[in-house]
mmCIF file of the N, C-alpha and C atoms, coordinates in Angstrom:
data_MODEL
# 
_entry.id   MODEL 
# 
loop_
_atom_site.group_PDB 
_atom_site.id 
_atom_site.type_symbol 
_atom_site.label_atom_id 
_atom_site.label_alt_id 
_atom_site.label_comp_id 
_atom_site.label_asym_id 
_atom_site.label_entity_id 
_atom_site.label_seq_id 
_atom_site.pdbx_PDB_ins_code 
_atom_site.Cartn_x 
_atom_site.Cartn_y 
_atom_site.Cartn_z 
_atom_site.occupancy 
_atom_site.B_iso_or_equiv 
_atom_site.pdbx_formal_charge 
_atom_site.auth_seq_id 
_atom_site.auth_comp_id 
_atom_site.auth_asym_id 
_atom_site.auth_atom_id 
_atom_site.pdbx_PDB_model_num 
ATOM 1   N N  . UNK A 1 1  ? 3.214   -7.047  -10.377 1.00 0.00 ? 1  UNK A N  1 
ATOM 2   C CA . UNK A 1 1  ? 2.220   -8.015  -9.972  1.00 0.00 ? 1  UNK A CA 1 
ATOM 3   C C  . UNK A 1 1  ? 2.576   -8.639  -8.615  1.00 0.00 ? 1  UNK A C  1 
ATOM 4   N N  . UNK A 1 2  ? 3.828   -8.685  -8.256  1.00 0.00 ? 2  UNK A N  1 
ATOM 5   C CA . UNK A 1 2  ? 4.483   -9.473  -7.058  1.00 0.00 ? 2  UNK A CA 1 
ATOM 6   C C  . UNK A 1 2  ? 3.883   -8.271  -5.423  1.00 0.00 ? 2  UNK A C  1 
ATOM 7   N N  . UNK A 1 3  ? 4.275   -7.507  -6.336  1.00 0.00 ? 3  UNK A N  1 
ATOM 8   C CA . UNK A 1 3  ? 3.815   -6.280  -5.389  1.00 0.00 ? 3  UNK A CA 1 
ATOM 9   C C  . UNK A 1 3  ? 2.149   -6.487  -4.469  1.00 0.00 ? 3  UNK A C  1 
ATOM 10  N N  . UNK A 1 4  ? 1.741   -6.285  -5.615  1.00 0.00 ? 4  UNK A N  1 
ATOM 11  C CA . UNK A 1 4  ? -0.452  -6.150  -5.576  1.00 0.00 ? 4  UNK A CA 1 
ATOM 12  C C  . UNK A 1 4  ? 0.108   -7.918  -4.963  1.00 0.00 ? 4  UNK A C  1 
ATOM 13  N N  . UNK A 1 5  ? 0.232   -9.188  -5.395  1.00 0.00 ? 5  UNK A N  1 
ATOM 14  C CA . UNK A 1 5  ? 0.135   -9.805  -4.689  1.00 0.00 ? 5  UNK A CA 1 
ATOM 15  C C  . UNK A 1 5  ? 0.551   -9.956  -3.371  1.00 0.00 ? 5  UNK A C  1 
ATOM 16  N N  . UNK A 1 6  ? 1.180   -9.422  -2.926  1.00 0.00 ? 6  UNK A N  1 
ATOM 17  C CA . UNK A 1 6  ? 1.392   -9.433  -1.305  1.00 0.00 ? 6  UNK A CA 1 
ATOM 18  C C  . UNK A 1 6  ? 1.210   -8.700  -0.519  1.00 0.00 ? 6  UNK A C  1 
ATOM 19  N N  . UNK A 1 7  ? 0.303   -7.368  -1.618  1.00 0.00 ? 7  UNK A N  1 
ATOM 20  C CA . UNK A 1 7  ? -0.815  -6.281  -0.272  1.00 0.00 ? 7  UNK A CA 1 
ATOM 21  C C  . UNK A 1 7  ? -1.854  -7.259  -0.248  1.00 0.00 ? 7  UNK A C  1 
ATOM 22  N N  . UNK A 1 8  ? -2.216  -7.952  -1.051  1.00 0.00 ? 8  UNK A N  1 
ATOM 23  C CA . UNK A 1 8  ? -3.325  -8.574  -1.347  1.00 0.00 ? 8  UNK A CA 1 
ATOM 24  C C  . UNK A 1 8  ? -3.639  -9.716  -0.430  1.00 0.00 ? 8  UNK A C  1 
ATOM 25  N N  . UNK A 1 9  ? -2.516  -10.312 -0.302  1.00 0.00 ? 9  UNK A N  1 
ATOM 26  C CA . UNK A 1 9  ? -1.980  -11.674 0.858   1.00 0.00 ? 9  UNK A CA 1 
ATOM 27  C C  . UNK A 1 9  ? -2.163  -10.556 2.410   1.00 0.00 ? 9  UNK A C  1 
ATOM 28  N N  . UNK A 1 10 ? -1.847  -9.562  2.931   1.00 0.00 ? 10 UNK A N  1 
ATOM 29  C CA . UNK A 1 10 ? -1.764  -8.969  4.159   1.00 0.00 ? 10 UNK A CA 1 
ATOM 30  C C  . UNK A 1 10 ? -2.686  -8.612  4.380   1.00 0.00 ? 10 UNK A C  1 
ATOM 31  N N  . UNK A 1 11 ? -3.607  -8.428  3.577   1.00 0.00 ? 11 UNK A N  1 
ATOM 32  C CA . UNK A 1 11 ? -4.925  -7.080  3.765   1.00 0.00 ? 11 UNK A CA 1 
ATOM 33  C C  . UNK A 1 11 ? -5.591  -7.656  4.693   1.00 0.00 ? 11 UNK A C  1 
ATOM 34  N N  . UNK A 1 12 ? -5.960  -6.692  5.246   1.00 0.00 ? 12 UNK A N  1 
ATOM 35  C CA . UNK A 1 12 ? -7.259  -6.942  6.345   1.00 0.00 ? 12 UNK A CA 1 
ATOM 36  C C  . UNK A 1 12 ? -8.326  -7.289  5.854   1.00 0.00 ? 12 UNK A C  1 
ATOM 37  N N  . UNK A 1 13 ? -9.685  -7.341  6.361   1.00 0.00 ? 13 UNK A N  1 
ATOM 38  C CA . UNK A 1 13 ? -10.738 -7.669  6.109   1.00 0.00 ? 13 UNK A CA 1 
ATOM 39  C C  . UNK A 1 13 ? -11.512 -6.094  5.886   1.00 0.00 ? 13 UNK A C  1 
ATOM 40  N N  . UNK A 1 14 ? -11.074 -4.857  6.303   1.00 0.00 ? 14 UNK A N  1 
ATOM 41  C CA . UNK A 1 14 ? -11.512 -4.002  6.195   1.00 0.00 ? 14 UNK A CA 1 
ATOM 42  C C  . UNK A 1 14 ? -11.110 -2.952  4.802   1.00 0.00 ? 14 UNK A C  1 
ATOM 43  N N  . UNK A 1 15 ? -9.894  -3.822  4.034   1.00 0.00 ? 15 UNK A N  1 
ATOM 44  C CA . UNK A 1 15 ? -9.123  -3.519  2.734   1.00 0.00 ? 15 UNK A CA 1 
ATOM 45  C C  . UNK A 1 15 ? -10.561 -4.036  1.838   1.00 0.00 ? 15 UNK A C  1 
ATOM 46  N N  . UNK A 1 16 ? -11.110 -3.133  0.961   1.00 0.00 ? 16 UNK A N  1 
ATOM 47  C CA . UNK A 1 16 ? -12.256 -3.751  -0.527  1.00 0.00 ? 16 UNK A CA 1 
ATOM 48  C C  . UNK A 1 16 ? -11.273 -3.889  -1.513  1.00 0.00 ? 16 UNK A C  1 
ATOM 49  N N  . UNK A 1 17 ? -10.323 -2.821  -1.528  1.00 0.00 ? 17 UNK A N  1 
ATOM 50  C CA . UNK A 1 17 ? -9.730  -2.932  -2.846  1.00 0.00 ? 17 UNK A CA 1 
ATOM 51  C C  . UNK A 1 17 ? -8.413  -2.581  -3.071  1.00 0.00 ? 17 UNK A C  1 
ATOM 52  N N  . UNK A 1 18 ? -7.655  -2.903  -3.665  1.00 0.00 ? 18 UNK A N  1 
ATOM 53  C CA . UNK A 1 18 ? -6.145  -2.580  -4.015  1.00 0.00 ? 18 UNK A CA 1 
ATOM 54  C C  . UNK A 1 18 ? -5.667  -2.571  -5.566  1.00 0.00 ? 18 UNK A C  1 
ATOM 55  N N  . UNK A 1 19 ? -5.123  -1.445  -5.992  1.00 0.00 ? 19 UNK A N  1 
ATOM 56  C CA . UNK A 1 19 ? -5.118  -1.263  -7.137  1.00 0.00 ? 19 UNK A CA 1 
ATOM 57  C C  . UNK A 1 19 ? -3.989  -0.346  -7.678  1.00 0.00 ? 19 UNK A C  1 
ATOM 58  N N  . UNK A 1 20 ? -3.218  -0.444  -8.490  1.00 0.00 ? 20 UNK A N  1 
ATOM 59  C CA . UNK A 1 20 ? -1.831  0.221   -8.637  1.00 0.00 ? 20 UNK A CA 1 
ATOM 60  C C  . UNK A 1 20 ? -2.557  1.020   -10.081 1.00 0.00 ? 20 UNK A C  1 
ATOM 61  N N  . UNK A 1 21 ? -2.005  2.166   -9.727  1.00 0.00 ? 21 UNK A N  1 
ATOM 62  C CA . UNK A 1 21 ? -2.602  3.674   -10.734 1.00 0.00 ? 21 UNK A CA 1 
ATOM 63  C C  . UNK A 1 21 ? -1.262  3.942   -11.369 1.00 0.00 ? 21 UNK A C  1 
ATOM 64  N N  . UNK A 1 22 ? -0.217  4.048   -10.984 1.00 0.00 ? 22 UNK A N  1 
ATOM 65  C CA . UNK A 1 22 ? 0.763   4.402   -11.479 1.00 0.00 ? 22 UNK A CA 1 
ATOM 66  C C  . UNK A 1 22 ? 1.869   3.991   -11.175 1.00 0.00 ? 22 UNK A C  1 
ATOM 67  N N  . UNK A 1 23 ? 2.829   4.537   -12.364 1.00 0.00 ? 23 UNK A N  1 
ATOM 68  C CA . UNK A 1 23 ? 4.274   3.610   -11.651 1.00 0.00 ? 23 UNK A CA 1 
ATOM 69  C C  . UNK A 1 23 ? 5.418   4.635   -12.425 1.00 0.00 ? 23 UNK A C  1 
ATOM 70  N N  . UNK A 1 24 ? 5.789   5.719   -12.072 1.00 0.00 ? 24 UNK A N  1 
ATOM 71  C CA . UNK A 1 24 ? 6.874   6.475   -11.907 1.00 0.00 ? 24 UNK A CA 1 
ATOM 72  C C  . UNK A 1 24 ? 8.705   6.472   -11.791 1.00 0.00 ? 24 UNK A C  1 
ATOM 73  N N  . UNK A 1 25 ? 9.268   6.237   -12.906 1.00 0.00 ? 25 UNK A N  1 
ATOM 74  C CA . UNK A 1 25 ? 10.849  6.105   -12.883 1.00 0.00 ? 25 UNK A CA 1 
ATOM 75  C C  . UNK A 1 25 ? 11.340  7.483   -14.010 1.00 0.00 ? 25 UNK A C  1 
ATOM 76  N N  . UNK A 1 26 ? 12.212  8.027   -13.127 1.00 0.00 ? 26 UNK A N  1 
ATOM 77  C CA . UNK A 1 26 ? 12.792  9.112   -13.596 1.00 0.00 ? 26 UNK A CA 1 
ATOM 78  C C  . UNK A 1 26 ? 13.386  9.882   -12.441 1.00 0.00 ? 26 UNK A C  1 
ATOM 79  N N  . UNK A 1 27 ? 13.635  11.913  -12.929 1.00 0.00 ? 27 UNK A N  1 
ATOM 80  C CA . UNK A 1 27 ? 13.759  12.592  -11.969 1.00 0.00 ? 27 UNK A CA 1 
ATOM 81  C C  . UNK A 1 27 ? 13.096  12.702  -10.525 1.00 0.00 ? 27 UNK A C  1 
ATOM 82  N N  . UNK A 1 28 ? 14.226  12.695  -9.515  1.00 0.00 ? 28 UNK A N  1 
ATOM 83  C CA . UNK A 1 28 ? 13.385  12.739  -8.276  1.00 0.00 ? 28 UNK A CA 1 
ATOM 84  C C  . UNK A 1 28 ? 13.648  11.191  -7.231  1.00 0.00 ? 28 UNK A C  1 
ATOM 85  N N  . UNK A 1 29 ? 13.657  9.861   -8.421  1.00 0.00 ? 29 UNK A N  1 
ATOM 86  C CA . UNK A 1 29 ? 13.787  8.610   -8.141  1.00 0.00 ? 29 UNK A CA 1 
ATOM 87  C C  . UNK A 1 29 ? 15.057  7.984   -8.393  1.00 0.00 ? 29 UNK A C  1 
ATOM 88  N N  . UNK A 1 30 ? 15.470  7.274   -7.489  1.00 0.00 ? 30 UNK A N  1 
ATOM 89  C CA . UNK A 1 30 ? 17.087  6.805   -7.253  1.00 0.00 ? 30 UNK A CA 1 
ATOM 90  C C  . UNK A 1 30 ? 17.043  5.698   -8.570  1.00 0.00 ? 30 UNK A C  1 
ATOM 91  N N  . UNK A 1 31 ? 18.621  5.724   -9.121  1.00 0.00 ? 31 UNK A N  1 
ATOM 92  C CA . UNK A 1 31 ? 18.816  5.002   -10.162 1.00 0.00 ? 31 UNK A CA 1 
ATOM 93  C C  . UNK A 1 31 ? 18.148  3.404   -9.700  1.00 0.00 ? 31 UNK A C  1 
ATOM 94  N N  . UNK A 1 32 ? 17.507  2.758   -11.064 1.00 0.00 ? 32 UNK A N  1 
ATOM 95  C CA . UNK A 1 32 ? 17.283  1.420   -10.450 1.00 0.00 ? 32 UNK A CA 1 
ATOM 96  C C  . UNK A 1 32 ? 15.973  1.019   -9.588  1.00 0.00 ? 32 UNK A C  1 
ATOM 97  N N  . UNK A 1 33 ? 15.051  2.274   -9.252  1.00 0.00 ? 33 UNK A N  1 
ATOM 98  C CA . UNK A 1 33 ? 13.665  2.175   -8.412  1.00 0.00 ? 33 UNK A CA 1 
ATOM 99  C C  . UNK A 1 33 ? 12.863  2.703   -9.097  1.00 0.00 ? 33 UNK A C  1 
ATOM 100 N N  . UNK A 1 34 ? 11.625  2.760   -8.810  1.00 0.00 ? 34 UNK A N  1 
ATOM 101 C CA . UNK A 1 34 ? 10.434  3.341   -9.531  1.00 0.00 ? 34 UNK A CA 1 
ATOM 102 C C  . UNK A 1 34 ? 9.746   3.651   -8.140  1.00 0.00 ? 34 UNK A C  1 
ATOM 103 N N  . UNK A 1 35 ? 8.816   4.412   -8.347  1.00 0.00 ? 35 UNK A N  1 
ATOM 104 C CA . UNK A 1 35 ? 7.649   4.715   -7.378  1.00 0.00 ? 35 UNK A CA 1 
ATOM 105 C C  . UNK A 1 35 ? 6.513   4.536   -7.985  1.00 0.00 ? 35 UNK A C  1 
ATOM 106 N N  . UNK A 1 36 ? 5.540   3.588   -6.840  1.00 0.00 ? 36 UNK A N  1 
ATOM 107 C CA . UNK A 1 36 ? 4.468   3.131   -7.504  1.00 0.00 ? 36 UNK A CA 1 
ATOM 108 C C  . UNK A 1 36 ? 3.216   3.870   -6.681  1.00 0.00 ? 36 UNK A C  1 
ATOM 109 N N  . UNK A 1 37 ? 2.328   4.415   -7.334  1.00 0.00 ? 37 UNK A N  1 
ATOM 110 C CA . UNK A 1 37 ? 1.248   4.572   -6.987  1.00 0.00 ? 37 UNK A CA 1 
ATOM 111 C C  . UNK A 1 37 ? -0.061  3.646   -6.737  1.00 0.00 ? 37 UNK A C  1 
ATOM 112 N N  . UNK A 1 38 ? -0.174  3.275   -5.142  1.00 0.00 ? 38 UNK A N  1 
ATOM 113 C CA . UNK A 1 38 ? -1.142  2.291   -5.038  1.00 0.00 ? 38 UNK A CA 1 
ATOM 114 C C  . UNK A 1 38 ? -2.573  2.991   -4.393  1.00 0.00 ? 38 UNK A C  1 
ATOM 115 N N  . UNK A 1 39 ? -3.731  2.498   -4.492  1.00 0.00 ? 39 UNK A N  1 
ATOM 116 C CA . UNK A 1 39 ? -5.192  2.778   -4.239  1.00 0.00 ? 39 UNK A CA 1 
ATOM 117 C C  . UNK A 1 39 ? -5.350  1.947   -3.349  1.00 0.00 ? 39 UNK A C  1 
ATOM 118 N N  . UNK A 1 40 ? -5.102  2.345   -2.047  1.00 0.00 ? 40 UNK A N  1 
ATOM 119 C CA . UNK A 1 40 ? -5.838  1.272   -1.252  1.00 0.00 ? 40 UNK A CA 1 
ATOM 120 C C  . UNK A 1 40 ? -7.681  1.992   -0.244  1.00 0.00 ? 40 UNK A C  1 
ATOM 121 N N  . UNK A 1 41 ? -8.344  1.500   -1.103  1.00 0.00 ? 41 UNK A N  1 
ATOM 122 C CA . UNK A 1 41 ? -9.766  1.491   -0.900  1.00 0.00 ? 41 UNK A CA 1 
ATOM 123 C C  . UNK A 1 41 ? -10.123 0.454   0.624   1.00 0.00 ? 41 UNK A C  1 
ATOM 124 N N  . UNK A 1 42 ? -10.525 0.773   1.912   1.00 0.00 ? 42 UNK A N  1 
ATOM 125 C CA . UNK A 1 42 ? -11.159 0.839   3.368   1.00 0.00 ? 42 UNK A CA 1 
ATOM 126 C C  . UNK A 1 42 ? -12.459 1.174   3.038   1.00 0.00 ? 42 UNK A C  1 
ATOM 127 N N  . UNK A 1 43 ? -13.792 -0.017  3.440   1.00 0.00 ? 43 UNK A N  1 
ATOM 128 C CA . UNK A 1 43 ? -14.538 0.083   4.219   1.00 0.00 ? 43 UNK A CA 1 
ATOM 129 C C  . UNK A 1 43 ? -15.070 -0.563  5.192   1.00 0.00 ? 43 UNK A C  1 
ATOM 130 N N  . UNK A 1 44 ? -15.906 -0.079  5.918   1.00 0.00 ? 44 UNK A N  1 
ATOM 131 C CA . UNK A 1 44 ? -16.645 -0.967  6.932   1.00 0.00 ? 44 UNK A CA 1 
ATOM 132 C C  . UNK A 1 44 ? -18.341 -0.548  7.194   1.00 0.00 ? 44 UNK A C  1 
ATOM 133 N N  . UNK A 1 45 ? -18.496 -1.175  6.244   1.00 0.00 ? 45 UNK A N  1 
ATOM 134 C CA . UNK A 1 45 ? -20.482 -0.995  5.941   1.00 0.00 ? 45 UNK A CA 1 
ATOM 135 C C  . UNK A 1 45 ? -21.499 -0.713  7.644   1.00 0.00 ? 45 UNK A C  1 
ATOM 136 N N  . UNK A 1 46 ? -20.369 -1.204  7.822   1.00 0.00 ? 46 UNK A N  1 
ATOM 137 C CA . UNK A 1 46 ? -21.899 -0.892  9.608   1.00 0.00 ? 46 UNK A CA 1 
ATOM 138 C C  . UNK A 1 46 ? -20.968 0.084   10.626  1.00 0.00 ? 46 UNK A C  1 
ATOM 139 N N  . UNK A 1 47 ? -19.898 1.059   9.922   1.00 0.00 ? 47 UNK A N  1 
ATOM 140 C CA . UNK A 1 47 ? -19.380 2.443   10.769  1.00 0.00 ? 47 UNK A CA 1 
ATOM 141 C C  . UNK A 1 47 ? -18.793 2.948   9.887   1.00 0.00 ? 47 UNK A C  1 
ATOM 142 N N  . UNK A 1 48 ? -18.199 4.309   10.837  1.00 0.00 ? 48 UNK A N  1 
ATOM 143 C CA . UNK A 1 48 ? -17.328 4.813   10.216  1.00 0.00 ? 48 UNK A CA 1 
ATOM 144 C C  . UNK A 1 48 ? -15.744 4.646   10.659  1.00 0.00 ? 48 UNK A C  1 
ATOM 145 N N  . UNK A 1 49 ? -14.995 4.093   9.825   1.00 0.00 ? 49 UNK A N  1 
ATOM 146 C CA . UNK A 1 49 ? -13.294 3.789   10.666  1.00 0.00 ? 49 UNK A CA 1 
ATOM 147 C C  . UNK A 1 49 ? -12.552 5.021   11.116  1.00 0.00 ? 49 UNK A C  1 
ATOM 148 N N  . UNK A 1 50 ? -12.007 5.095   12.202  1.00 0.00 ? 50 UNK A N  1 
ATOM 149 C CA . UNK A 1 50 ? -11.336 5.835   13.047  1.00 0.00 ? 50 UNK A CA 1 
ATOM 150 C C  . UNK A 1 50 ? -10.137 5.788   12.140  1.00 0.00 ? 50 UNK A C  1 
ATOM 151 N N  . UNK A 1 51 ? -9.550  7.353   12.666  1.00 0.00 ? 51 UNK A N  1 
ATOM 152 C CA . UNK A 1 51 ? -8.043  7.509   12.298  1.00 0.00 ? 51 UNK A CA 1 
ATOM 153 C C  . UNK A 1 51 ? -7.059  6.210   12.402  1.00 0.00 ? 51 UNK A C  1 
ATOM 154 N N  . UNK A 1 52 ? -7.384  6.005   13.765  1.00 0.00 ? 52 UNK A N  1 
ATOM 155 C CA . UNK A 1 52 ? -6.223  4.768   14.382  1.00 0.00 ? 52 UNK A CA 1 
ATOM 156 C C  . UNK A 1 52 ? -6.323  3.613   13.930  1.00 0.00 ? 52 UNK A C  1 
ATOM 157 N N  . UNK A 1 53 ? -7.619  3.212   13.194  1.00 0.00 ? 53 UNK A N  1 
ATOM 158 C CA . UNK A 1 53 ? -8.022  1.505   12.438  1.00 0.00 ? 53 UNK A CA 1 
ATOM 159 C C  . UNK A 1 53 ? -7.101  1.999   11.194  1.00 0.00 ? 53 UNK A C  1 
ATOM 160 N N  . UNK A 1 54 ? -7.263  3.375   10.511  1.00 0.00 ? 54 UNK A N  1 
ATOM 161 C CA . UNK A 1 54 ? -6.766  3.224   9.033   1.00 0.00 ? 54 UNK A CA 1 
ATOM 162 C C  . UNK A 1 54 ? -5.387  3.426   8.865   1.00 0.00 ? 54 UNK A C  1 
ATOM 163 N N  . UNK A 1 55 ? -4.619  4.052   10.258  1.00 0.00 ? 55 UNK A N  1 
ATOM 164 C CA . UNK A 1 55 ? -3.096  4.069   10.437  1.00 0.00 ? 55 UNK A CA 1 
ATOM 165 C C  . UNK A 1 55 ? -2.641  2.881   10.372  1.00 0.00 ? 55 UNK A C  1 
ATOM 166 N N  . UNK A 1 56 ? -2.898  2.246   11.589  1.00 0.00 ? 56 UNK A N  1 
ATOM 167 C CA . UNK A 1 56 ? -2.638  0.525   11.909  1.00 0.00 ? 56 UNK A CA 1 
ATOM 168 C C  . UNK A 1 56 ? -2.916  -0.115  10.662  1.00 0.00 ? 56 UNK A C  1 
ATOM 169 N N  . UNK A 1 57 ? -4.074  0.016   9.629   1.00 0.00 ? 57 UNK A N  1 
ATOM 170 C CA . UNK A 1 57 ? -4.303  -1.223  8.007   1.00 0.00 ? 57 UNK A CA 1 
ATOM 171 C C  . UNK A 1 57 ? -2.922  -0.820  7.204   1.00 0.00 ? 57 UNK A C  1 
ATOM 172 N N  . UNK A 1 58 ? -2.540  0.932   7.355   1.00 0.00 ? 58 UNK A N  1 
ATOM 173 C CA . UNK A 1 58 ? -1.934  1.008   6.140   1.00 0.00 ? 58 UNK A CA 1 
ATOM 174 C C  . UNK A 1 58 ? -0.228  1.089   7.169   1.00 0.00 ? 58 UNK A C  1 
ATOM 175 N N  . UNK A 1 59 ? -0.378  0.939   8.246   1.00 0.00 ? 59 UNK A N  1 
ATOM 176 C CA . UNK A 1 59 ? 0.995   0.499   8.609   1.00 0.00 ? 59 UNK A CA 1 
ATOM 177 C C  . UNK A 1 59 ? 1.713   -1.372  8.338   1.00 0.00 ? 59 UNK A C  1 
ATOM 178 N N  . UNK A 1 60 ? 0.379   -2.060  8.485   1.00 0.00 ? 60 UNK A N  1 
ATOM 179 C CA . UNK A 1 60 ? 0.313   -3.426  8.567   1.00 0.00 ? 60 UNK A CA 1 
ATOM 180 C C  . UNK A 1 60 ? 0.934   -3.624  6.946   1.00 0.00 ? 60 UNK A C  1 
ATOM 181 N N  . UNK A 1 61 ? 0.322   -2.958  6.185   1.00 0.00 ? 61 UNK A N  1 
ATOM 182 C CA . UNK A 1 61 ? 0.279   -3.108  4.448   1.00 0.00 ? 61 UNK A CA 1 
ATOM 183 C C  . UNK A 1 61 ? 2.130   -2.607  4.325   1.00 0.00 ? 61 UNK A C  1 
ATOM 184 N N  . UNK A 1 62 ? 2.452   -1.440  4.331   1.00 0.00 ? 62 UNK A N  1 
ATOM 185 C CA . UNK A 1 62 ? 3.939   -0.457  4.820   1.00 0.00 ? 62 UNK A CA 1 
ATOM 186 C C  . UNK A 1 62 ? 4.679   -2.139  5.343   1.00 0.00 ? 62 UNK A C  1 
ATOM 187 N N  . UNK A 1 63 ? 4.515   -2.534  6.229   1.00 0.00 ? 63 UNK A N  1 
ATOM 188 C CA . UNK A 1 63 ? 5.265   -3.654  6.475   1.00 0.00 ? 63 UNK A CA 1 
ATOM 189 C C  . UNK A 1 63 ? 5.565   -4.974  5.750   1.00 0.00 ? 63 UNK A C  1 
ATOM 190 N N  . UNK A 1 64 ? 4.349   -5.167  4.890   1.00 0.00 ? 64 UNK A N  1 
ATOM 191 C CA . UNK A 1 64 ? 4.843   -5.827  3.982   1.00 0.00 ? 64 UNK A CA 1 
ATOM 192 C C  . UNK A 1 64 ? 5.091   -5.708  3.129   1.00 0.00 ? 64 UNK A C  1 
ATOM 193 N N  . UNK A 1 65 ? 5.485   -4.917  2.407   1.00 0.00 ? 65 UNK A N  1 
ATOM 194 C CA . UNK A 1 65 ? 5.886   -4.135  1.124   1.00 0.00 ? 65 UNK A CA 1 
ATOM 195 C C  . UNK A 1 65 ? 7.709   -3.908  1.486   1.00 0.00 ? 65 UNK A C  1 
ATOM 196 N N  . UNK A 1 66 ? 7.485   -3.157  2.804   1.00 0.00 ? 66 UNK A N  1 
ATOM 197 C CA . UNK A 1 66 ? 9.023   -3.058  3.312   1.00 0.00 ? 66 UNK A CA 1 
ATOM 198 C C  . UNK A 1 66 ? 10.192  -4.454  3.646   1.00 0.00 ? 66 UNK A C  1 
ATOM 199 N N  . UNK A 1 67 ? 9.659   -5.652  4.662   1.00 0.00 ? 67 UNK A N  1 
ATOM 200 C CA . UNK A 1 67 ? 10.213  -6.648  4.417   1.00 0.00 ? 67 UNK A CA 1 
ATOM 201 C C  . UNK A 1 67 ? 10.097  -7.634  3.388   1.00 0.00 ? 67 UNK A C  1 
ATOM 202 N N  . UNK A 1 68 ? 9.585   -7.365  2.446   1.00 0.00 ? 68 UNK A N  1 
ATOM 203 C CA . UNK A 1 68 ? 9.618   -8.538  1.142   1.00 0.00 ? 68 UNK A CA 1 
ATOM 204 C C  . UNK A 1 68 ? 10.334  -7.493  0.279   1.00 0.00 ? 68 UNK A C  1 
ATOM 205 N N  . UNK A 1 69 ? 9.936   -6.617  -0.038  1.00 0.00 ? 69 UNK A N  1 
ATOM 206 C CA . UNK A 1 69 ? 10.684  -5.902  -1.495  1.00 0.00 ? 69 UNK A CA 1 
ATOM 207 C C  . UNK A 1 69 ? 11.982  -4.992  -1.105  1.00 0.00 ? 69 UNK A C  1 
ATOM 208 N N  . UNK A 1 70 ? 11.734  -4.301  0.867   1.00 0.00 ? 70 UNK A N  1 
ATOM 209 C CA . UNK A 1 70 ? 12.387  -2.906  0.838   1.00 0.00 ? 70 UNK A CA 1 
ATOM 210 C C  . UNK A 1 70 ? 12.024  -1.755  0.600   1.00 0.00 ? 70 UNK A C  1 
ATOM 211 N N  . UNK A 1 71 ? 10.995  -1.831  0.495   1.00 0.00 ? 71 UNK A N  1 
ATOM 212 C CA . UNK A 1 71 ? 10.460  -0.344  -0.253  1.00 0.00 ? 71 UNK A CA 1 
ATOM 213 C C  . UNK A 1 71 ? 10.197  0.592   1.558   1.00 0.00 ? 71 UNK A C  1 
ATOM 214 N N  . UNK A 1 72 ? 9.797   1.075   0.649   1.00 0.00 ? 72 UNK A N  1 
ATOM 215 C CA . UNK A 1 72 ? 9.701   3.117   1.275   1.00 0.00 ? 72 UNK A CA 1 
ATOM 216 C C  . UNK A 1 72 ? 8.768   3.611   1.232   1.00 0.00 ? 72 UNK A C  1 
ATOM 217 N N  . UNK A 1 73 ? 8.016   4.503   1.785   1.00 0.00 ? 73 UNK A N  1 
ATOM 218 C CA . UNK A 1 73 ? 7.680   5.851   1.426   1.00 0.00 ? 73 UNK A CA 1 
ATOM 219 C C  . UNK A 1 73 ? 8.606   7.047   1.079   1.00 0.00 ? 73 UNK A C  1 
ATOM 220 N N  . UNK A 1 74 ? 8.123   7.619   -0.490  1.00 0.00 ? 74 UNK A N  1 
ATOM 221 C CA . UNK A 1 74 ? 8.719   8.347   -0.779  1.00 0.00 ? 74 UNK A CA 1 
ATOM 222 C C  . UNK A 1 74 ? 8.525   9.482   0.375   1.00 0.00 ? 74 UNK A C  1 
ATOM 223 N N  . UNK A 1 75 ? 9.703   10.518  0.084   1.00 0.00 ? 75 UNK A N  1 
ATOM 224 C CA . UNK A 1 75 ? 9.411   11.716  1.028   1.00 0.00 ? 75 UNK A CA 1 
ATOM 225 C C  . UNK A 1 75 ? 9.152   12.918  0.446   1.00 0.00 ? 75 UNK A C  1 
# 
């Protein structure tokens, strides 16, 4: 919940929705972490968003996930 609350606190105005689908601990994942599967749903009713608007939302989001918790993208 700490999580979804602080994509939730960063999101842009162009974020509709955020929503965690899954949450993964086992093979593959370092002792002590899980990998979470999040939905992050972009629109903008009067265009269509460019590559570079939806890099920059989900880099902005990546940043806060990384300095509050540490997290990653898995590889």
């Amino acid at each position: 919940q700490d999580v979804l609350a602080a994509l939730d606190a960063g999101r842009s105005t162009r974020v509709e929705a955020i929503r965690l689908f899954d949450v993964y601990r086992g093979p593959g994942i370092d002792p002590g972490k899980k990998s979470l599967a999040i939905l992050v749903l972009m629109q903008d009713t009067e265009r269509t968003l460019t590559d570079v608007e939806i890099d920059a939302t989900m880099a902005g989001l990546l940043q806060v996930l990384a300095s509050r918790f540490g997290a990653t993208l898995r590889q």
